[in-house]
N, C-alpha and C positions, 0 to 999 in steps of 0.2 A: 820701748824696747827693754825686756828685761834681762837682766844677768842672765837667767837661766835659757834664754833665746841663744845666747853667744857659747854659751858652753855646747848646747846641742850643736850648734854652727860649729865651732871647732873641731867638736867629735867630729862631725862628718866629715869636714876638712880632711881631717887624721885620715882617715876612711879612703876618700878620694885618693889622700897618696902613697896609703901604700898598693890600692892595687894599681897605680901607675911608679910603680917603684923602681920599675926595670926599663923606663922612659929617660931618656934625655933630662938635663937637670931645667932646664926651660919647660917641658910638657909637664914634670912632677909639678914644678910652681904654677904652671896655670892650672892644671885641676885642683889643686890645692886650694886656689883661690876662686875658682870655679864652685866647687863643693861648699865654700865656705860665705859666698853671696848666694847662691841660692838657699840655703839651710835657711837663711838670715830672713832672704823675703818670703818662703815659706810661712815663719813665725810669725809676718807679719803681715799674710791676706795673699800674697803675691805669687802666682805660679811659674811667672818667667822674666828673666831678665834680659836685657840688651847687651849682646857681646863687645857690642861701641861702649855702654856705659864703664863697662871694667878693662876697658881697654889690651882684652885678652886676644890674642891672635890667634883664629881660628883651625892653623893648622897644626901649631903644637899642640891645642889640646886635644884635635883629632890623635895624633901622633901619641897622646900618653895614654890612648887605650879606654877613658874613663867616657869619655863623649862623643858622638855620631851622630848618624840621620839615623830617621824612624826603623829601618831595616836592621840598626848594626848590634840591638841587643845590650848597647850600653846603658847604664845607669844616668848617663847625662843623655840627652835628646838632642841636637842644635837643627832649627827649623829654615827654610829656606829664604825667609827677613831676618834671620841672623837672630834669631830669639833663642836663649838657654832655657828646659826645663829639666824637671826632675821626670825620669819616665815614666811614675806613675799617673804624674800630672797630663803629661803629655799624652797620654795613649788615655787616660778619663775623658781627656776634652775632645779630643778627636772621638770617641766613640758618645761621649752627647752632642755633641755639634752635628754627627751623622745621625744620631736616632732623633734629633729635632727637625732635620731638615727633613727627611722620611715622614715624618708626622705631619707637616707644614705641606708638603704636598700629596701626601694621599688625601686629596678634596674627597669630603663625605657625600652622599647623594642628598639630592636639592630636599629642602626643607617638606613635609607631608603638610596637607590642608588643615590638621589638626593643629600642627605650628605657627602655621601661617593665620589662621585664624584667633587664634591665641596671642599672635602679637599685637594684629588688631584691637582686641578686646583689651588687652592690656596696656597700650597707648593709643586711644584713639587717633583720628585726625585731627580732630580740633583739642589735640593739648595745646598746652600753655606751650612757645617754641622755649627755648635756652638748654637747659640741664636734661629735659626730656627728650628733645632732641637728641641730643648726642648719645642718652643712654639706649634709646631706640637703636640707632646707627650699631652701636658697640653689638647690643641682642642680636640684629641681622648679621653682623660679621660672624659672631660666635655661632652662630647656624649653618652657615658658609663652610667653617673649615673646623680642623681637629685640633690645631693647635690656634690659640687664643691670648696675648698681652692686653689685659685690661689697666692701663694705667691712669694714676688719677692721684690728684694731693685729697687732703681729708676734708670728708663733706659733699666730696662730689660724686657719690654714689655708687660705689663699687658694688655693695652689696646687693645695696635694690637693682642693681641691672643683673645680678649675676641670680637671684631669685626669678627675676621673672625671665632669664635663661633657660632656668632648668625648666622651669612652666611651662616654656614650649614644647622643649623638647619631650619632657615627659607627654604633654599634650598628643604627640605623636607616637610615643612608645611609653605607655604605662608599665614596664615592664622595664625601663632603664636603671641600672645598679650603678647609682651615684654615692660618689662619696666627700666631706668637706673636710680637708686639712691644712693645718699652719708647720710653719718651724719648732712653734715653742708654744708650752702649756696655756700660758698666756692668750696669745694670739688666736688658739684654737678657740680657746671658751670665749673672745670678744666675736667671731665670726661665728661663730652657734648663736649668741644671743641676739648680734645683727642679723642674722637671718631669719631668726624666731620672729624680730619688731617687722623684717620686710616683706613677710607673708602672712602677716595678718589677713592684707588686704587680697590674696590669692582665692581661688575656687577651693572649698573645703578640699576637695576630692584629687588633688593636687599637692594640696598641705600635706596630707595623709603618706604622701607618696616624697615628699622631700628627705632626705637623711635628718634625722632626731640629734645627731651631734656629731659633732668636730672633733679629730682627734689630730695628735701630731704627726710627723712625717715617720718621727721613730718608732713609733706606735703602731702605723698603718703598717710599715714595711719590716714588724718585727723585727728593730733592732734593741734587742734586751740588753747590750752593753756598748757604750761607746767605744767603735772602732771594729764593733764586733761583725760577725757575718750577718746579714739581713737574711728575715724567715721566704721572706716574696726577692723573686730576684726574674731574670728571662725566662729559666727552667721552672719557675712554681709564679706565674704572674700573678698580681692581683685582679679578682675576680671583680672588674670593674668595667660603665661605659664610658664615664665621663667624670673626672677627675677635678675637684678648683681645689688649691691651694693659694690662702692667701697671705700677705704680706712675704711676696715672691721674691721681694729684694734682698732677703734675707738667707735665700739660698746660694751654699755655696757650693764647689765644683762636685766636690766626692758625693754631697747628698741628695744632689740633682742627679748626679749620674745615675746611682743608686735606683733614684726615683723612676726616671725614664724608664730605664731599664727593667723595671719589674711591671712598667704600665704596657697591659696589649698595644699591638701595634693599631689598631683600628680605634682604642679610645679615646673619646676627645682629653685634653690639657689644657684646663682655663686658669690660666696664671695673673690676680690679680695684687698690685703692687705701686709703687712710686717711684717710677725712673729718677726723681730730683733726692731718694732718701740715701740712705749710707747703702756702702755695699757689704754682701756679707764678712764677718768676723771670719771667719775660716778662709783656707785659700782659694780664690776662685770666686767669682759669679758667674750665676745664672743669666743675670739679668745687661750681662756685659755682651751677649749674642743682639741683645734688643737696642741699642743703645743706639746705634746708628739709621736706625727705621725712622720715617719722619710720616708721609702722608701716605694714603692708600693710591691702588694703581686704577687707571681709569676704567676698566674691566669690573673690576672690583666693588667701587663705587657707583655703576650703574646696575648691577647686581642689588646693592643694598637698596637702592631709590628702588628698583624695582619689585624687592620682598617688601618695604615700609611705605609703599605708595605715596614716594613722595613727586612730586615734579618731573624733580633736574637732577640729574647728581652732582651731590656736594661733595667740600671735601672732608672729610671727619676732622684732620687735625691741622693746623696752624700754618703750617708751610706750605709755600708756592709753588716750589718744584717735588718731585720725586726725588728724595733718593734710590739709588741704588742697593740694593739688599737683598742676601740670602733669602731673611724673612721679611719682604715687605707682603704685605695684605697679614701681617700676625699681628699687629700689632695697633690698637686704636685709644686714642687719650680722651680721658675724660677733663673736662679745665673747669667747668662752672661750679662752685664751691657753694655752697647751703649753709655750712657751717658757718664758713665765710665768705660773706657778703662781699662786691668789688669794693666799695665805703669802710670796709674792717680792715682799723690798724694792722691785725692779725696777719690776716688775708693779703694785704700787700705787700707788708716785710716778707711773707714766704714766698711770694712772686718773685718779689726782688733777689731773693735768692738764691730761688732756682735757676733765674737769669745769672745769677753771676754782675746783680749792681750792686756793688758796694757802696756806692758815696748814696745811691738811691737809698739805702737799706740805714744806712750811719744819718744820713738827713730825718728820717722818718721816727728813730731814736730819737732824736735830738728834737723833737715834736713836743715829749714828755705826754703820750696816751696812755689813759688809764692802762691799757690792756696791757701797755708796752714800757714798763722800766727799767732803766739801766742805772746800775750803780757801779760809779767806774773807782777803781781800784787797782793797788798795784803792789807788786814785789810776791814773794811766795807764799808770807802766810794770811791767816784770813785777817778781816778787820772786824772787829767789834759790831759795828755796823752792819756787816755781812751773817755772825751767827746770827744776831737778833733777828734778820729776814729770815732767814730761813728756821728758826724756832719757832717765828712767828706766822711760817704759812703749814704748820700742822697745828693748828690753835683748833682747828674742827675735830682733828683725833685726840688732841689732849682733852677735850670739852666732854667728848663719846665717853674715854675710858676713865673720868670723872664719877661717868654716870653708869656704867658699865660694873655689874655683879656675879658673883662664882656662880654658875649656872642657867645665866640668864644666853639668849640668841647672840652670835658674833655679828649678826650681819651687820647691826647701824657701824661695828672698829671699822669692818673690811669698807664700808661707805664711806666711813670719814676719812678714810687712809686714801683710796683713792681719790681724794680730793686734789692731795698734794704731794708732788715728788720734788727733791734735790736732786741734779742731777750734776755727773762730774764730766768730763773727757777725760782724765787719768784716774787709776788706781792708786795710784801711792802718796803720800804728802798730805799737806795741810788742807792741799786744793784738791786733792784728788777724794776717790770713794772712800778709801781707810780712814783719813782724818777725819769729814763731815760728818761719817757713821762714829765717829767713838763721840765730835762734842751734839752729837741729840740724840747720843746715849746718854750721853752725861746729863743732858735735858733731860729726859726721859724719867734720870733719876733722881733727878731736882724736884720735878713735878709731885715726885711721890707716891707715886700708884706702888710699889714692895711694901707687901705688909710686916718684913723685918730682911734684913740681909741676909744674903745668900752665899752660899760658899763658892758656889759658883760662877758669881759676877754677872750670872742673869738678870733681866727683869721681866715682867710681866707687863704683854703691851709692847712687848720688843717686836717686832716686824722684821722677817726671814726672808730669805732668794735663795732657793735652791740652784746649787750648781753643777750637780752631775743630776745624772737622768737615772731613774732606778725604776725600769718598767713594773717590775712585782709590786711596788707601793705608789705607782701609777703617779709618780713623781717626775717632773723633767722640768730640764736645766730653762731658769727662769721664772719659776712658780712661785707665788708670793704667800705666806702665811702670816703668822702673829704666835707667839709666846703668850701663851694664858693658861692660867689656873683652870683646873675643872673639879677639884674635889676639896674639902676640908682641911689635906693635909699639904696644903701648899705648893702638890707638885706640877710640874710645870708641863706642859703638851704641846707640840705646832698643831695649829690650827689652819686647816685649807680647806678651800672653795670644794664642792665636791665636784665632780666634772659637768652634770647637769644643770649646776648651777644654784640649785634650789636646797642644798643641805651644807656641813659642811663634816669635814671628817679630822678625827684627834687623833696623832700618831705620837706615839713616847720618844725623845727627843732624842734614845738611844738607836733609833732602826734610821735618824737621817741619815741620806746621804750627805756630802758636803755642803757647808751653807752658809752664810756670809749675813751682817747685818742689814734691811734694806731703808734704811732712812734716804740715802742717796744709793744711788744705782749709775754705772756708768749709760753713758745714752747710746749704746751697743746693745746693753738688755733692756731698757726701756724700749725699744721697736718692739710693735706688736700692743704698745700700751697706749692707754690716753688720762690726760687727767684734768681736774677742772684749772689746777694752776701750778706752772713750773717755774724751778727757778736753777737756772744754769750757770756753775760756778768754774768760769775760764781756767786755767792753768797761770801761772805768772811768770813763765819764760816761753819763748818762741816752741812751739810741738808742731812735728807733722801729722797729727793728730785733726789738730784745729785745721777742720776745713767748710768749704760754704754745704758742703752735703751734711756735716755733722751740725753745723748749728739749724743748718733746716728740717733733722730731725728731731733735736731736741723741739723747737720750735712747734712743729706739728705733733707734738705729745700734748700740747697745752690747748684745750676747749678753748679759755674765755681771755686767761692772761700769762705772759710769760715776764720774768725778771733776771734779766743781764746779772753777772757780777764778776767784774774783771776790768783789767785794761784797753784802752777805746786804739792803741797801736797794735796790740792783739788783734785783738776784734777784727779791726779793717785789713789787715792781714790773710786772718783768717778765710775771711767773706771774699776773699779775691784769690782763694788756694782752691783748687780742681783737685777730691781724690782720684789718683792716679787708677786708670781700670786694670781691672785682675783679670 
């Protein structure tokens, strides 16, 4: 929580009471305090609080004029489980919650023989059963209905099921206007290039007919400034059939809504994501409507045996009974991991800790697997021990830009860079993102790559995250570059991926938007990334922060190996802390 969280929360306080100023002295102090926790969990993910939790009594603060039911036009909302929001929150969620369940039951018409034929050809019957299995199940569902949760930890195939999705459907309608978006620049170019490796093996004629690239959510929906009015909205839809956006856990209320609402009512929404990752940073998820869906309905599931010719109907996911739920039949898991193996260190600590076993997950440390080290440490600042890891796991990028020349290709930096990320859960302090990034800055300039100092206090080889989004320079919050020379006279350029992937583009460091160093990145903007090796550095006081979602996200950023560094009373804390749903 930052200072500047608590000032905004005061202002509005301030706010709340004076327009209950002509209230009772009881109703002024609850809106008061009213205004002044919600402001708070706003800043902090949260769109509604518990009237029990503040111990506010409901009818003086009806009584100070500032809070109501959905009818009264108040700036505070209070819902019929005694839930406080803000009304812009409250009247977004309510009108996504209705255009998803809309979506969720306008069932499309039954799959055409081109689909169905296509699925065939595309999993036989005699595959291999396990992870084809289930990705088959996921394609019959997403044929089924308009709206679609493709959930799944990393490895277990999101992509290639949602390729040979489109395959069908296209199979059926060559003429289908698809399109493929993430959250964040990031994310989009990882789901362009997984989908480029997953249709390799597709019918040319097909290929031809997939969307050529991924763009962001801000992007698709025309939103050229944050906060701004989007170009596509209900009145100017986007001209779409079928819609995937991936790493969906990432969406939060206002850009979901946004989204929804500019998608026709008739086209599909294939949302795919990781129910076990973090929820989005802004207030609100998406992915908080899906949470409580467990298995498909038995309708549903003899449906799919009946499109994938299989037997019997099974169950797609894990559980024995049915829940109850708005969306059940939306929602189907993928579990069998490729990446990782059921044998991989990896692969089980992240089991463990989407289940929520901590001592499972602390014992399996306590192993000492290559893939798996922890260095336990303690108090606020870092140990000596701790910078040398983490210097030492960009030893592939100090190696690159050793060998790296003014004019030569960037691509082996940007390969050796995503080899390896630091990652923090706080921004401030020793332990957090500011300190890591100034000492392998200060590495950076040990190593020596400035061919004289700078007035500046740049260096060359520096690595960037852009944090606001600047549609004109086709720039958005999370984009990763590099500081390098490109001419004779020392000056200095960001360097980034071009969005196809295959070039890269120099912008003068004077047209960035805001931008941050990216040695370590908090693991908030790491989603939507992967790398070959992480190393995640705890905090050294108690945060509600540290929870079993966030270290399962850092965790699942890591391909081969991840490295602990922190306290082992943290940690097990941590691993047994549920973020709170938004």
């Amino acid at each position: 929580m930052t200072s500047n969280n608590r000032l905004l929360a005061r202002a509005f306080a301030d706010q709340c009471r004076r327009w209950a100023q002509h209230a009772p002295d009881a109703s002024v102090e609850a809106a008061q305090k009213a205004g002044f926790a919600l402001a708070l969990a706003a800043s902090e993910g949260e769109i509604r609080i518990a009237l029990a939790d503040l111990s506010l009594d409901a009818a003086a603060l009806r009584e100070s004029g500032v809070a109501g039911d959905s009818s009264s036009g108040r700036p505070l909302i209070m819902d019929d489980a005694g839930h406080l929001y803000l009304a812009r929150y409250f009247f977004a969620k309510a009108r996504l919650d209705a255009g998803l369940l809309a979506r969720h039951h306008a069932v499309p018409p039954p799959p055409g023989e081109g689909a169905r034929q296509m699925l065939a050809r595309l999993f036989p019957p005699l595959a291999a059963q396990g992870a084809e299995d289930e990705q088959r199940r996921a394609v019959a569902l997403a044929l089924l209905r308009r709206l679609v949760v493709i959930s799944g930890g990393p490895g277990t195939g999101k992509t290639f099921t949602v390729a040979r999705l489109l395959a069908c459907l296209l199979a059926d309608a060559p003429a289908l206007r698809v399109a493929l978006a993430a959250p964040t620049g990031k994310a989009a170019a990882r789901i362009q290039e997984s989908m480029r490796l997953c249709a390799q093996d597709l019918p040319p004629e097909i290929v031809r007919r997939l969307p050529p690239n991924a763009v962001t959510l801000h992007r698709l929906l025309g939103l050229d400034v944050e906060g701004g009015a989007a170009r596509h909205h209900a009145g100017n839809p986007l001209a779409l059939d079928v819609l995937v956006v991936d790493e969906a856990s990432m969406l939060d209320l206002m850009l979901a809504h946004q989204l929804c609402a500019a998608l026709p009512p008739r086209a599909r929404l294939i949302l795919l994501g990781d129910r076990a990752q973090l929820q989005a940073v802004e207030a609100g998820s998406i992915f908080t409507a899906f949470q409580t869906c467990t298995d498909l309905s038995a309708a549903t599931r003899a449906a799919i045996a009946e499109l994938t010719g299989e037997a019997e109907p099974v169950r797609a996911n894990d559980a024995e009974d049915v829940t109850p739920s708005p969306f059940q039949d939306a929602v189907i898991s993928l579990t069998q991991s490729r990446r990782f193996p059921p044998e991989s260190p990896l692969g089980r600590l992240a089991r463990h800790l989407a289940a929520g076993e901590a001592q499972a997950a602390l014992a399996l440390l306590d192993q000492k697997h290559v893939e798996l080290c922890y260095l336990e440490s303690s108090g606020g600042t870092r140990a000596s021990a701790e910078d040398d890891r983490l210097a030492a796991g960009y030893a592939a990028y100090w190696e690159a830009l050793s060998k790296w020349q003014v004019g030569n290709d960037p691509k082996p930096l940007f390969q050796a860079l995503e080899r390896f990320r630091a990652l923090c859960v706080v921004r401030e302090g020793e332990r957090g993102v500011s300190g890591v990034n100034r000492a392998l800055g200060a590495a950076l300039a040990a190593f020596g790559r400035s061919r004289r100092e700078r007035d500046d206090g740049l260096l060359p080889g520096q690595p960037i995250l852009i944090r606001r989004n600047d549609a004109t320079l086709h720039l958005f919050n999370g984009d990763i570059g590099i500081l390098l020379e490109r001419g004779e006279d020392d000056a200095l350029f960001a360097c980034f991926p071009a969005h196809d992937a295959r070039d890269y583009r120099w912008l003068p460091l004077s047209r960035l938007p805001a931008w941050e160093s990216a040695f370590a990145m908090s693991v908030h903007k790491a989603q939507g990334s992967e790398f070959d090796h992480v190393a995640l550095l705890l905090p050294g006081t108690e945060n509600p922060l540290m929870t079993r979602e966030l270290l399962y996200t850092a965790l699942t950023r890591a391909r081969q190996s991840i490295t602990l560094l922190g306290n082992r009373a943290l940690l097990k804390n941590a691993m047994a802390r549920e973020q709170k749903p938004k």
